[in-house]
N, C-alpha and C positions, 0 to 999 in steps of 0.2 A: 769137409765135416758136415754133416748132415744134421739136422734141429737145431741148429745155433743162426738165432737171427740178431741182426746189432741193433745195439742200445739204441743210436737217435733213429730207427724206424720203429721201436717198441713206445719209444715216448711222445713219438709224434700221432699214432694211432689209437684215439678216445682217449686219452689219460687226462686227468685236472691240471691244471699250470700250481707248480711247485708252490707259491704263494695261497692259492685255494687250500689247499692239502693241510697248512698248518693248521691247528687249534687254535680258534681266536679266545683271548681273554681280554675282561673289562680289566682296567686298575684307573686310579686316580694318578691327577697330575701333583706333584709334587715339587716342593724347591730342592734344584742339586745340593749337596754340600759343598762343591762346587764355586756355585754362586756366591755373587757378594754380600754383603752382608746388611739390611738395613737399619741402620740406629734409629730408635725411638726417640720423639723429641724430649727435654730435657724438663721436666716439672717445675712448674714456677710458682713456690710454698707460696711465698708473698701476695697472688693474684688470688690463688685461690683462697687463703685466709680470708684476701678483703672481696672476693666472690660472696664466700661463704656468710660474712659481719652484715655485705649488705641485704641479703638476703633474711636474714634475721629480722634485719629494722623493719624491711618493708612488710616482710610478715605479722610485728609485730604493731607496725602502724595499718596496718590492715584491721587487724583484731581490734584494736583501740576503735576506729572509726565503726566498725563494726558492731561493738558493744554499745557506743555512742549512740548507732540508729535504734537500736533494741531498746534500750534506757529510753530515747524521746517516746518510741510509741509505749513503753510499760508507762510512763509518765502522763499518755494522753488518754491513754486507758483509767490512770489512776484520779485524773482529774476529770474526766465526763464522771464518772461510778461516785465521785465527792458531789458532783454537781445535781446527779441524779438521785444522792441520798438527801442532800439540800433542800429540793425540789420535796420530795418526798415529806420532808420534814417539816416544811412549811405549811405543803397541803391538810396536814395533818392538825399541825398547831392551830391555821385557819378553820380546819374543822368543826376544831374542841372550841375555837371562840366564838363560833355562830352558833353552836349548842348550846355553849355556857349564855350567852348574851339574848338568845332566842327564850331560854328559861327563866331569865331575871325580867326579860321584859313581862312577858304571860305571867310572872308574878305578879310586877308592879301594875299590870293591867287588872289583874284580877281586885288585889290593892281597893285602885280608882274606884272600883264599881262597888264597893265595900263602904269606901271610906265616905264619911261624914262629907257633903257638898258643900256646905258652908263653910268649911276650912280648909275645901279644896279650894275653892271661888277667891280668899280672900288674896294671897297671894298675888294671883293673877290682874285683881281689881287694884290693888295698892300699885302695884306697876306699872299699871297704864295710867293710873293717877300722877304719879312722879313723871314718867313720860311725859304724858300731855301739858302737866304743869296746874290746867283750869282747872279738871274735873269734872266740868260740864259734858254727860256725854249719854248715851241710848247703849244698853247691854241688853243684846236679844241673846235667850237663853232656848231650850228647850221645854215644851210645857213643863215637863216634870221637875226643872230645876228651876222657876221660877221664884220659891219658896226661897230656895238656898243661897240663890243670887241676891234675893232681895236682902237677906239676913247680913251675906258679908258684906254688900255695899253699904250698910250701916246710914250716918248722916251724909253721904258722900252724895252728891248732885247729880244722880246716874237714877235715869227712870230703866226699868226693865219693863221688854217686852216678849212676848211668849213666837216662836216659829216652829213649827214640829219638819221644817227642813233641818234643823240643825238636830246633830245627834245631841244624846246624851253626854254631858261632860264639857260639851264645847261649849265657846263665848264668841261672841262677836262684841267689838267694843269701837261704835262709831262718836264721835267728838269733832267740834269745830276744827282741831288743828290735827286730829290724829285718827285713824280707822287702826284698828288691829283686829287678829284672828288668832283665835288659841284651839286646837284642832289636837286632839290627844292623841291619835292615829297618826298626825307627822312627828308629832314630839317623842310620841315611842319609838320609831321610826327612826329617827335622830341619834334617841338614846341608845337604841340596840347598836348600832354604829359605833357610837364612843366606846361603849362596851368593849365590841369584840376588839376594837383598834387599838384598846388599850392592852387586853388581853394577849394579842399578838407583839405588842412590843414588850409585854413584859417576859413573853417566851423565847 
């Protein structure tokens, strides 16, 4: 027969090997039905209940300590903001009593410079008198209040003497057992003090 060549010299000449020739396809690996079977473990209500309870607490003792820290600092907030209204309020009340006390004094100053010397003096002279006990004693006055001095010392055993160092209004009162100094500038001084101090506690 002529044209007829056999099969294993047609396939042994260039052809692909029987495995190249098929069409490859992808797929996924999957479980046979086949195979055995694997049981899922078995749920245990009870754990996870108290899984669940203790998770609550600590959640909720989280929160508590939580709100606890927030609370101290609104608290220390809320106590500097008192302290700094305090502050405030005091500076202020101190204010009003060094004006109100600054004004009563420059009243009573203005007063002195006003008021009758002879009835200012007397006061002053009767207490060093008690004081000292004798009486015996030298009141240097300023020239201009020597008049007035003399008038309140009255029969009193007090020579006056004139010094134009000493201001207007002051005394000096020297005596065998007693010196003293009456200085209207400390004494208002003083008084402005009591003033305001009084003013401030009564605020």
């Amino acid at each position: 027969m002529t044209g007829v060549v056999p099969l294993f010299a047609t396939l042994s000449t260039g052809t692909k090997p029987f495995g190249e020739a098929l069409p490859a396809t992808a797929t996924t690996s999957a479980p046979s039905p086949w195979s055995p079977k694997i049981e899922a473990p078995a749920i245990d209500e009870a754990a996870q209940r108290a899984a669940l309870d203790k998770a609550k607490r600590d959640a909720a003792e989280q929160g508590r300590a939580d709100g606890m820290r927030e609370t101290e600092v609104l608290r220390a907030k809320l106590k500097q903001l008192i302290g700094e209204l305090e502050q405030s309020r005091e500076v202020r009340a101190e204010r009003y009593a060094e004006a109100i006390a600054d004004a009563a004094v420059t009243a009573i100053e203005a007063w002195i410079g006003t008021y009758d010397r002879a009835a200012l003096f007397q006061p002053i002279v009767r207490g060093w008198i008690t004081a000292a006990n004798d009486g015996a004693a030298t009141a240097r006055v300023n020239p201009a209040d020597t008049a007035a001095m003399t008038a309140a010392i009255g029969d009193a055993p007090i020579r006056v003497e004139a010094d134009a160092k000493i201001a207007a209004g002051d005394v000096e009162l020297r005596g065998e057992s007693l010196d003293t100094t009456h200085v209207w500038r400390d004494r208002l001084r003083e008084l402005r003090d009591a003033i305001a101090t009084a003013i401030e506690a009564a605020s």
